[in-house]
C-alpha positions as CSV (number, residue, x, y, z in Angstrom):
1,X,0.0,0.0,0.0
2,X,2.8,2.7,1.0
3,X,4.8,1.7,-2.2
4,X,2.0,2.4,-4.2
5,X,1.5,5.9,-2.5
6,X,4.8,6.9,-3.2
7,X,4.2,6.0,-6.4
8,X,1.7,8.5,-6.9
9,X,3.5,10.7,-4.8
10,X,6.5,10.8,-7.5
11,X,4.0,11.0,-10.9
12,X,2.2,14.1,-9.3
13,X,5.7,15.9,-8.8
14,X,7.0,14.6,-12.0
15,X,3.2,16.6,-13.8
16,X,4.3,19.7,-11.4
17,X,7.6,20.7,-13.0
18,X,7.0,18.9,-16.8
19,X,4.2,21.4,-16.8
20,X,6.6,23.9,-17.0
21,X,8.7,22.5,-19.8
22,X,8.4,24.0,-23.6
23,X,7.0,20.8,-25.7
24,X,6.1,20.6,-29.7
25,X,2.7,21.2,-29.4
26,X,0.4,19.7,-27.4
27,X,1.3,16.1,-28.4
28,X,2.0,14.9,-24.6
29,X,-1.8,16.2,-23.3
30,X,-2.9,12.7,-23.7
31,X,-0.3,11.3,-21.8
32,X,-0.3,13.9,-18.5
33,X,-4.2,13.3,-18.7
34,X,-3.2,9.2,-18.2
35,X,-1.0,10.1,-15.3
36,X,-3.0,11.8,-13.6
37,X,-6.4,10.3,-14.0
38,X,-7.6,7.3,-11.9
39,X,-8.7,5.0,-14.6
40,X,-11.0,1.5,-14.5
41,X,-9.7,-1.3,-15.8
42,X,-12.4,-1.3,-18.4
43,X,-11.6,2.2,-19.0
44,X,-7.8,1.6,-19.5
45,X,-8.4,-1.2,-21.8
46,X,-10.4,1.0,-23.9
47,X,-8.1,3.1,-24.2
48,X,-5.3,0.2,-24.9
49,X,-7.2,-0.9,-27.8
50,X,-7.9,2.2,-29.3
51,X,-4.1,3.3,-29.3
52,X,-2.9,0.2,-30.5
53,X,-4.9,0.4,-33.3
54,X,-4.3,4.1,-33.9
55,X,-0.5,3.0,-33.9
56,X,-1.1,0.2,-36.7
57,X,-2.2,3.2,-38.7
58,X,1.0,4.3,-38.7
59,X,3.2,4.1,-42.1
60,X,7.0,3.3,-41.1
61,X,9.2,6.5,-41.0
62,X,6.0,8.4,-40.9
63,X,4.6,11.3,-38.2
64,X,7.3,10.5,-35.4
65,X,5.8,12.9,-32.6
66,X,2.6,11.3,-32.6
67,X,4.1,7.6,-32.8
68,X,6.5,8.2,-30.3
69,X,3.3,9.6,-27.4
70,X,1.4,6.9,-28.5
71,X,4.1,4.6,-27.5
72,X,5.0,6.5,-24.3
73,X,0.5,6.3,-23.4
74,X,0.5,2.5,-23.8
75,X,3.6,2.5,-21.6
76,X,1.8,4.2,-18.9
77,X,-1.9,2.2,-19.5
78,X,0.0,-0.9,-19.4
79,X,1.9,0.0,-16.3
80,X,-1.6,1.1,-14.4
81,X,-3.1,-2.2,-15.6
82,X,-0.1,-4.3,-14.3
83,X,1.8,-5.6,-17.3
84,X,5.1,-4.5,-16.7
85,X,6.8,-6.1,-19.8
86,X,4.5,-4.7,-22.8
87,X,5.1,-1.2,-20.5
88,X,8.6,-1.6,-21.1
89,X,8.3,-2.3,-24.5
90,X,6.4,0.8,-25.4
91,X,8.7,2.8,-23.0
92,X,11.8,1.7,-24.6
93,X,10.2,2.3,-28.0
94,X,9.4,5.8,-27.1
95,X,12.8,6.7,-26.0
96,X,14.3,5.9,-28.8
97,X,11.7,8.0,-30.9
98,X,12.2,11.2,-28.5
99,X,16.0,10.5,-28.7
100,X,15.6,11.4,-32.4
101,X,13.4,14.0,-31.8
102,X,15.5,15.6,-29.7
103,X,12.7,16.8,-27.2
104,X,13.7,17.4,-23.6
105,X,10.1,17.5,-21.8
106,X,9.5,14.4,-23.5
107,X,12.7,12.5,-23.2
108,X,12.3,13.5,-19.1
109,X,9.0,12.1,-19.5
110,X,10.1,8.8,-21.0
111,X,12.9,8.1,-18.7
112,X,10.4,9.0,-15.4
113,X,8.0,6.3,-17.3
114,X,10.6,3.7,-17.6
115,X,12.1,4.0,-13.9
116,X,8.9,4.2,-12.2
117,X,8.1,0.4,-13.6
118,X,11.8,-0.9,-13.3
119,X,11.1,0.0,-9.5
120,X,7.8,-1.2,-9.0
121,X,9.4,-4.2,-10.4
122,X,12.1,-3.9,-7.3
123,X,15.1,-3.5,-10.0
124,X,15.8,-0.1,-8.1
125,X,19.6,-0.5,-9.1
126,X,18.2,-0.1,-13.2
127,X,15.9,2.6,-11.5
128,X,18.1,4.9,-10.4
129,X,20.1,4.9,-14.0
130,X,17.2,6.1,-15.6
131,X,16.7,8.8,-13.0
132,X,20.4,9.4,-13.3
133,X,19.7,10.0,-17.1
134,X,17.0,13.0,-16.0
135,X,19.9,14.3,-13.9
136,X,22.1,14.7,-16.6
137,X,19.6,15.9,-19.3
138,X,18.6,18.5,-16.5
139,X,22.4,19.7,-15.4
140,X,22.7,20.1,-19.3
141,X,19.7,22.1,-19.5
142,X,20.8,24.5,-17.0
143,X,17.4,23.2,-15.5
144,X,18.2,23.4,-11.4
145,X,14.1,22.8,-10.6
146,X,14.5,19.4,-13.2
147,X,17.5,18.2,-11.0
148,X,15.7,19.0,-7.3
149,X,12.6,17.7,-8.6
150,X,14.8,14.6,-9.5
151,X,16.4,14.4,-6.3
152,X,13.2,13.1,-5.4
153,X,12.8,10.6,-7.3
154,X,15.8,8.5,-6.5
155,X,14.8,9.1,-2.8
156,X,11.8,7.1,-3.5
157,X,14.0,4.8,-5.3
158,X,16.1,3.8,-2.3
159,X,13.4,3.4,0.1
160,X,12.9,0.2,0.2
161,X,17.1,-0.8,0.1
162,X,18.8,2.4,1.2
163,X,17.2,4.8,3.8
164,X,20.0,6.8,4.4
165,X,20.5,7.4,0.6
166,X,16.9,8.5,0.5
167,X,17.3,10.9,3.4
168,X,20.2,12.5,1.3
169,X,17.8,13.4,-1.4
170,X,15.1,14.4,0.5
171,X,17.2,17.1,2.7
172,X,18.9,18.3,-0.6
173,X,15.4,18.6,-2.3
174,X,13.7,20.1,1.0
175,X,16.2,22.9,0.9
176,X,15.6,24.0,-2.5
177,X,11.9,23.6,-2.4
178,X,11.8,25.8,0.9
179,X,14.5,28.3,-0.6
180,X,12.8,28.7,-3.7
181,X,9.7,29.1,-2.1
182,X,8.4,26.0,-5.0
183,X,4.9,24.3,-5.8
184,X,2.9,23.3,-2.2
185,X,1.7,20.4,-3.7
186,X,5.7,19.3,-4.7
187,X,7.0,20.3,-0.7
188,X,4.2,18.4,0.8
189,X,4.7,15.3,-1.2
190,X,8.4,15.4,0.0
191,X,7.6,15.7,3.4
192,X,5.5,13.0,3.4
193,X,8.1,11.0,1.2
194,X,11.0,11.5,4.1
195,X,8.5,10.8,6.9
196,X,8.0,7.4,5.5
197,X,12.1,7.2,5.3
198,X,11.8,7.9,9.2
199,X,9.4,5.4,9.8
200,X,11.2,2.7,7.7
201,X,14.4,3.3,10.5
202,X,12.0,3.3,13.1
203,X,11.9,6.9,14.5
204,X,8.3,6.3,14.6
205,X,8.0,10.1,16.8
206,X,10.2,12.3,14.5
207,X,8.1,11.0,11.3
208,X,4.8,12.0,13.2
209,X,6.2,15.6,13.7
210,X,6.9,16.1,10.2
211,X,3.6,15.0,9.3
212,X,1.9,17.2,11.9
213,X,4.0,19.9,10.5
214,X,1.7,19.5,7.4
215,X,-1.0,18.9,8.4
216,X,-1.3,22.3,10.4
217,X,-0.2,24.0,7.0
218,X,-3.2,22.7,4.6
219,X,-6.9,22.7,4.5
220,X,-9.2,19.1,4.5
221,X,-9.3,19.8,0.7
222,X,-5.9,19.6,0.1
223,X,-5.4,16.2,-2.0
224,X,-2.6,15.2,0.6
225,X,-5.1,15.3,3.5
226,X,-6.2,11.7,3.9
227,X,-2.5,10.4,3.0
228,X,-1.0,12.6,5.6
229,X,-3.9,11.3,8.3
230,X,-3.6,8.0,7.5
231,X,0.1,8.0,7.7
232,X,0.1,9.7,11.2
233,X,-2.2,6.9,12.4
234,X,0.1,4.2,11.5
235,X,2.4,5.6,13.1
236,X,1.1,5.9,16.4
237,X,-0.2,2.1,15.8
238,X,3.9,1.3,15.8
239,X,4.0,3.1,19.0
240,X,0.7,1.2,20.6
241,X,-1.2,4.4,20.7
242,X,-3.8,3.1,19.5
243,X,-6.3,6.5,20.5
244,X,-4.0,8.5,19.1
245,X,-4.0,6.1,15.8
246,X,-8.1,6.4,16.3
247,X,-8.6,10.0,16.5
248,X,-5.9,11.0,12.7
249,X,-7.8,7.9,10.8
250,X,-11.1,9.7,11.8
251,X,-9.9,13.2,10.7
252,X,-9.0,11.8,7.1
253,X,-12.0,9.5,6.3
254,X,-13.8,13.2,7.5
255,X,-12.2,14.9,4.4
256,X,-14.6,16.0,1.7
257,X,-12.3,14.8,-0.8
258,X,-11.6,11.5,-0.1
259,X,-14.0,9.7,-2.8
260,X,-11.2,10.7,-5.0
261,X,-8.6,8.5,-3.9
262,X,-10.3,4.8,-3.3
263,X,-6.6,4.0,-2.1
264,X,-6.9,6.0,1.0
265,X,-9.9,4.0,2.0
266,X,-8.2,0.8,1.9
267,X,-5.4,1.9,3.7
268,X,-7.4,3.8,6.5
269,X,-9.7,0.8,6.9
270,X,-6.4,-1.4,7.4
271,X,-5.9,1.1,10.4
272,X,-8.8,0.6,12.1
273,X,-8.6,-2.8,11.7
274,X,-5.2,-3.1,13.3
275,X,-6.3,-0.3,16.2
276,X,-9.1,-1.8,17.4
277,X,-7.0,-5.4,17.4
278,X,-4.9,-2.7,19.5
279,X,-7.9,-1.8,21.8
280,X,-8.9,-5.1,22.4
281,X,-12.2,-4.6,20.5
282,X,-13.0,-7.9,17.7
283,X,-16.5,-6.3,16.6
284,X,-15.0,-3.6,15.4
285,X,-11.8,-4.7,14.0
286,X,-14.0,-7.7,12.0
287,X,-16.2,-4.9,10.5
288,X,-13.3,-2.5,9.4
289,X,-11.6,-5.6,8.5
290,X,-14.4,-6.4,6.1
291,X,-15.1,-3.3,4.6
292,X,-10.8,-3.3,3.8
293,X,-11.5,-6.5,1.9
294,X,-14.3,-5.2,0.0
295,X,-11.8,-1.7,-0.8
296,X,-8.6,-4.1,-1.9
297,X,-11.2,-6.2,-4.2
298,X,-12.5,-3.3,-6.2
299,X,-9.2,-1.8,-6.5
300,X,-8.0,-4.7,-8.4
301,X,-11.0,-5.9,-10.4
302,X,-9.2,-9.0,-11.9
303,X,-12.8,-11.0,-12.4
304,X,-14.1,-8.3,-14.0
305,X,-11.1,-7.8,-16.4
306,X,-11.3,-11.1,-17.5
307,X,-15.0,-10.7,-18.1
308,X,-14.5,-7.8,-20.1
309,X,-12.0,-10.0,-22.1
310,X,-14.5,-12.9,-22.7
311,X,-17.2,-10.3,-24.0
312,X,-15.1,-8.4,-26.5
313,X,-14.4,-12.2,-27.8
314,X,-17.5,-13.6,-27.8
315,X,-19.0,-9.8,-29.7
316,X,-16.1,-10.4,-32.1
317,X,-17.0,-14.2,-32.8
318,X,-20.8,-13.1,-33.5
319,X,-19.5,-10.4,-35.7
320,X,-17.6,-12.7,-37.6
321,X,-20.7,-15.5,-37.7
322,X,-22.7,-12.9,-38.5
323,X,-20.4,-12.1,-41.6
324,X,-20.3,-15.4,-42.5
325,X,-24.1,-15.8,-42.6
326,X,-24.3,-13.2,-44.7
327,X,-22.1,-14.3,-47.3
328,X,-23.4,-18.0,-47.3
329,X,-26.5,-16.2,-48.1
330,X,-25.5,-14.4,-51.0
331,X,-23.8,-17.8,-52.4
332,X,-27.0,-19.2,-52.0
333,X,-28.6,-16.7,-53.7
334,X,-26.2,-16.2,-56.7
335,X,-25.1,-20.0,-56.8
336,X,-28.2,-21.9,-56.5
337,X,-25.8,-24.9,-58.7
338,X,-23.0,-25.0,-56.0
339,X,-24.7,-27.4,-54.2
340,X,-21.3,-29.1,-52.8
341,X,-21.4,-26.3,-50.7
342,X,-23.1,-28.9,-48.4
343,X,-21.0,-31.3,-48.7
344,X,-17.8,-29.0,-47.8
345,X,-19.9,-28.2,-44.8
346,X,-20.4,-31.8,-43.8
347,X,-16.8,-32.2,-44.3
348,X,-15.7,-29.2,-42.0
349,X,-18.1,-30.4,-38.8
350,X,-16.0,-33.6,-39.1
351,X,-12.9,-31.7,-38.8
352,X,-14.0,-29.8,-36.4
353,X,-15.4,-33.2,-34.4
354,X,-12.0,-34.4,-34.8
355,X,-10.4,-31.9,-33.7
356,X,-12.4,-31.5,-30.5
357,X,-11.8,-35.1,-30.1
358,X,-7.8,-34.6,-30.6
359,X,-8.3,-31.5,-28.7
360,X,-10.1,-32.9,-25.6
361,X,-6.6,-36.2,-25.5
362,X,-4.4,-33.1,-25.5
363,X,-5.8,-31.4,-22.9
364,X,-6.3,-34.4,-20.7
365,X,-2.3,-35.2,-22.0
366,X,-1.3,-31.4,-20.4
367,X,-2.9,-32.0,-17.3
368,X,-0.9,-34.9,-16.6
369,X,2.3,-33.2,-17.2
370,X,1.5,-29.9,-15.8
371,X,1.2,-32.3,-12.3
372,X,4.1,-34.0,-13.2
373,X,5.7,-30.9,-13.6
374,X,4.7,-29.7,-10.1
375,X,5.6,-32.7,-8.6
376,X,9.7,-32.4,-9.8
377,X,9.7,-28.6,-8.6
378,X,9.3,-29.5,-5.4
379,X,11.1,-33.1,-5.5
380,X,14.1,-30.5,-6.9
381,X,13.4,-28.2,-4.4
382,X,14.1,-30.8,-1.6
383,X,17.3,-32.1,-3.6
384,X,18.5,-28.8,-3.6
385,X,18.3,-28.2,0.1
386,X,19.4,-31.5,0.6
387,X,22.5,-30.9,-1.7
388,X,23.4,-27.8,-0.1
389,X,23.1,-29.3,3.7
390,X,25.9,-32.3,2.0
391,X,28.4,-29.7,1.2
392,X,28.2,-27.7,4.0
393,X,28.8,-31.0,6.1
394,X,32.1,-31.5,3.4
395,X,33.6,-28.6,3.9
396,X,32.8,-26.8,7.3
397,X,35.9,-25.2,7.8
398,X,36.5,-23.8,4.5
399,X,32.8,-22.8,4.7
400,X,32.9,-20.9,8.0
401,X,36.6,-19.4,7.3
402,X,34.9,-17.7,4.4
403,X,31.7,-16.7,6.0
404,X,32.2,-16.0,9.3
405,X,34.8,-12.9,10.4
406,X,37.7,-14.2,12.7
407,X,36.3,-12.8,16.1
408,X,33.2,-15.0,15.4
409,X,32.1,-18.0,18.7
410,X,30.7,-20.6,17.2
411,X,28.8,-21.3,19.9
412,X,27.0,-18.4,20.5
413,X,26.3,-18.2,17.1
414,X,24.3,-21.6,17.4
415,X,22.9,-20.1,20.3
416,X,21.7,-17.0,18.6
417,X,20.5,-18.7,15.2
418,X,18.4,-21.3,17.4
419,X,16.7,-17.8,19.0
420,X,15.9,-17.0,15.4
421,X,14.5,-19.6,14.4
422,X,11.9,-20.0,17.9
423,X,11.3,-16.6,16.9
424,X,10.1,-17.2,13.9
425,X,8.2,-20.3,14.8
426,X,6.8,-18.7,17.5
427,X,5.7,-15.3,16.7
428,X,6.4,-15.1,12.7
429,X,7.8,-11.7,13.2
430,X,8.8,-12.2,9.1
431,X,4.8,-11.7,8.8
432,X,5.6,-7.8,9.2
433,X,5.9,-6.3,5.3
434,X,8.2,-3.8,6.9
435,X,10.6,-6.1,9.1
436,X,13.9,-6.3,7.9
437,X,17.7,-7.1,9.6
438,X,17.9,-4.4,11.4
439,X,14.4,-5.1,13.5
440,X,15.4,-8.6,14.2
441,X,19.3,-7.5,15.1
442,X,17.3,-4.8,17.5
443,X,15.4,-8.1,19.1
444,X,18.3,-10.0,19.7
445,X,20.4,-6.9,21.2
446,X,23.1,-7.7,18.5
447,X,24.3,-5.8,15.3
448,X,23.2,-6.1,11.6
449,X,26.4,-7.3,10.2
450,X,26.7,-10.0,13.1
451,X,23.7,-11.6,12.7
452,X,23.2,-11.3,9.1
453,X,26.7,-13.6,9.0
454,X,24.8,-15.9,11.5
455,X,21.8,-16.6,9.1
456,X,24.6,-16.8,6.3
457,X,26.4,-19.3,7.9
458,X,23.9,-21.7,8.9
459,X,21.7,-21.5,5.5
460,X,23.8,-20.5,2.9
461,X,21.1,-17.7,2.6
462,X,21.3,-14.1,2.6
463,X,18.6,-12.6,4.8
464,X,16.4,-11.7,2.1
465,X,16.8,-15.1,0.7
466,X,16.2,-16.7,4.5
467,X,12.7,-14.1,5.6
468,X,11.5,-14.9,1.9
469,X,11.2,-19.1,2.9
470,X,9.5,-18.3,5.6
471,X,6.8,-15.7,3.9
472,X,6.7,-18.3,1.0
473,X,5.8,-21.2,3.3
474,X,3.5,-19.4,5.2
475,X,1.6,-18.0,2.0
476,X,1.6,-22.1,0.9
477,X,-0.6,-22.6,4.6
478,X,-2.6,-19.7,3.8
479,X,-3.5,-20.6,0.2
480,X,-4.5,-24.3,0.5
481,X,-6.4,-23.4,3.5
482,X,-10.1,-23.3,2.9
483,X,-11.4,-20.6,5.4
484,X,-9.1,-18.4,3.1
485,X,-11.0,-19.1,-0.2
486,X,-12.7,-15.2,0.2
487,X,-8.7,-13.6,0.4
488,X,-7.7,-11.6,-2.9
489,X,-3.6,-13.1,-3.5
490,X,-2.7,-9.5,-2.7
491,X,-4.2,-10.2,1.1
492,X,-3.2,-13.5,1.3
493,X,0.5,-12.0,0.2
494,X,0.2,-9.3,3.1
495,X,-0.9,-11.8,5.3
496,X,2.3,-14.1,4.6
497,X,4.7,-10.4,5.1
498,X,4.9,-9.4,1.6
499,X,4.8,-5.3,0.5
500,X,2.8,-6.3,-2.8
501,X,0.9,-8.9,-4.9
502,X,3.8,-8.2,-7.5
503,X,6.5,-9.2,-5.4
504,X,4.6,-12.2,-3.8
505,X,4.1,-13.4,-7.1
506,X,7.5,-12.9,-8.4
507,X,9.0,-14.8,-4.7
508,X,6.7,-17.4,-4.7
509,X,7.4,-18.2,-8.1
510,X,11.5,-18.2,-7.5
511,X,10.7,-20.1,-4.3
512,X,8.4,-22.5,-5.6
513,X,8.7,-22.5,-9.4
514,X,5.1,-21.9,-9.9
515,X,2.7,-18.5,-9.6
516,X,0.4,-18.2,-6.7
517,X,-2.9,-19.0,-8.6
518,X,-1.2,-21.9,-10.2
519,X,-0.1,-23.0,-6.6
520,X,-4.3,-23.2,-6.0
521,X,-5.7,-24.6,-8.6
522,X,-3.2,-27.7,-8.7
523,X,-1.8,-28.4,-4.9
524,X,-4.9,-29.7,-4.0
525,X,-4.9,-32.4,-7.1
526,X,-1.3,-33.2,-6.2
């Protein structure tokens, strides 16, 4: 949810200072209308299909400016809808095209495109080059706002890996948008950006002071109101202030804006659901807990998506019966003689009964090997671990004289690892989305780089590699139970620890070798 956020966080700053750049014509409208807009699914695949075809239109070589935004507009629908890789491919194709155009605003544009969906991809190291990119295209410029406006975006862009980093940028950014005196709407969004940073490191108080800071400076209007509010609340939730948590949630679901932003309802209602677990109070927290599930299911709309899908087919198959009707008719008409035309019909309902017939074998045929397939995964999965526990037993010396620093006890490193793992059995801590090394280091009274050498030692893992098995095998539980059978994947994958549906999916499948769904629809048959 807070990923998300920040992702709209960085597109509203990106529209603030673009909006100032000089552009040929008027050609990038569209695509600042896309950004900005909250769009249906139906809406955005609308809109795919009618710029895909307006591309196809195209002749090679021909009307570049208009190509090139029609590219860079099916990056960004594709990105809203969730496929990342046909959003790259437009991206990329409408970089080049503004390379050749030679057109700032828009090559600042593409590169902000293509960065935003290599992060929410969690490749933040391919990220940041394409913020880089804006950097230097800004320095060369002479554009300082550009560069400062930039500075935010690769703070949002170490987040989630390097808080300190992000800190840089927001302090450098902070200064310029206070010394220039810059756009509200910009300062506030960075404010809110570097309170997160705050609460990522666990200075839970200094990030609600920011945010009260705001708060006092803007109206219930202001479209940061219910983000700022519900931030503040979750906040005090990590310091068990759960009146405090109470009273900020209420302010924002208050505002007169917030039917604007269906976000903000989901994440307020997952507020009072975790405040009233606070206050002891299970009526309360099952009903705001409910209505949280209803929010995160129309967010996503998957069911209706592939509705949507299956219409547009089954309109185009009657179209194209309707066609053929049509002409059989005229044949008829003009070509009373042709009367093999029955006997060509006889002959294509048997192909098509033999077909169904090989059809239906092959089917039954993949079936079989898809749970075949299933079956070696995890028979290779158990190898694996198997193989690796071997050679650790080989060599133990070699492998702790490489792992393990010199002032290393072996013992209490047993010790330790054995506290880890209870901890984990016991109270799953790694069910936290925001947990990391430096929460469970804090638990044990111990330091980052000693116990991540621990965990390295004993699995062969890194951390990331080690918190993932766990969320992986507790999102396995979750899945095949069947009191979970109403959970979306993406509340199921919070449930397990994980930020978002996209990384659950992409872990689960590295973990497991299949995709969540598939996991479902074929565990049970296994």
């Amino acid at each position: 949810m807070i990923k998300k956020l920040l992702f709209f966080f960085f597109i509203l700053n990106s529209y603030t200072v673009f909006s100032q750049e000089d552009s040929k014509g008027k050609v990038l409208d569209t695509y600042r209308s896309i950004s900005n807009q909250q769009l249906s699914h139906q809406q955005i695949n609308e809109l795919i299909i009618q710029y895909e075809d307006s591309l196809s239109l195209f002749i090679e070589g021909s009307n570049l400016p208009n190509k090139a935004i029609y590219n860079l507009s099916l990056a960004k629908l594709y990105y809203k809808q969730g496929g990342y890789n046909k959003a790259l491919e437009y991206g990329k194709k409408a970089l080049g095209e503004f390379k050749e155009l030679k057109d700032t605003t828009a090559l600042v544009y593409a590169y902000t495109t293509i960065g935003v969906i290599y992060g929410e991809l969690d490749d933040y190291k391919i990220a940041e080059e394409y913020f880089r990119e804006i950097d230097t295209l800004a320095r060369l410029a002479n554009r300082e706002v550009l560069m400062y406006h930039n500075y935010i975006n690769l703070g949002i862009m170490n987040l989630d890996n390097d808080v300190p980093k992000a800190l840089d940028y927001f302090d450098k950014a902070e200064i310029y948008f206070k010394r220039k005196k810059g756009n509200n709407v910009t300062l506030v969004g960075l404010l809110n950006n570097k309170a997160v940073a705050y609460k990522r490191i666990g200075e839970y108080e200094k990030a609600i002071g920011i945010l009260k800071n705001i708060l006092n400076g803007i109206d219930q209007s202001h479209s940061y109101y219910v983000s700022i509010c519900s931030n503040i609340a979750t906040n005090y939730l990590l310091l068990n202030q759960a009146d405090s948590a109470l009273t900020y949630i209420k302010m924002g679901l208050n505002n007169p804006a917030k039917s604007l932003y269906i976000n903000n309802y989901v994440n307020s209602y997952r507020v009072l659901t975790e405040a009233y677990i606070q206050k002891h109070n299970p009526d309360s927290s099952i009903k705001y807990f409910r209505l949280y599930q209803l929010y995160t299911d129309s967010l996503f709309l998957k069911k209706k998506v592939e509705n949507i899908s299956k219409l547009r087919v089954i309109h185009e198959t009657d179209q194209l019966l309707d066609d053929v009707k049509k002409q059989h008719q005229k044949i008829t008409e003009y070509n009373a003689k042709f009367r093999n035309l029955s006997i060509g019909i006889s002959l294509l309902i048997i192909t098509i009964i033999i077909f169904f017939i090989y059809y239906k074998k092959l089917q039954s045929s993949y079936k079989r090997i898809v749970k075949e397939s299933v079956h070696a995964v995890l028979i290779e999965e158990e190898n694996a671990k198997l193989i690796k526990k071997i050679e650790f037993l080989k060599k133990p010396d070699e492998v702790e004289s490489n792992r393990l620093p010199s002032s290393f006890t072996l013992e209490k490193g047993d010790d330790i690892f054995e506290e880890i793992i209870t901890l984990f059995k016991m109270e799953k801590l790694f069910t936290d989305p925001d947990f990391n090394l430096s929460k469970l280091a804090d638990r044990l009274n111990s330091n980052r780089t000693y116990i991540s050498n621990i965990i390295n030692s004993k699995t062969g893992d890194s951390f990331v590699k080690f918190i993932n098995t766990y969320r992986v095998k507790e999102a396995k539980k979750l899945l095949i139970d069947s009191h979970n059978k109403i959970l979306t994947l993406d509340a199921i994958g919070k449930l397990a620890g994980f930020n978002s549906v996209s990384t659950f999916n992409r872990v689960f499948k590295i973990e497991t070798g299949v995709t969540p769904s598939f996991y479902i629809k074929n565990t049970s048959d296994i």
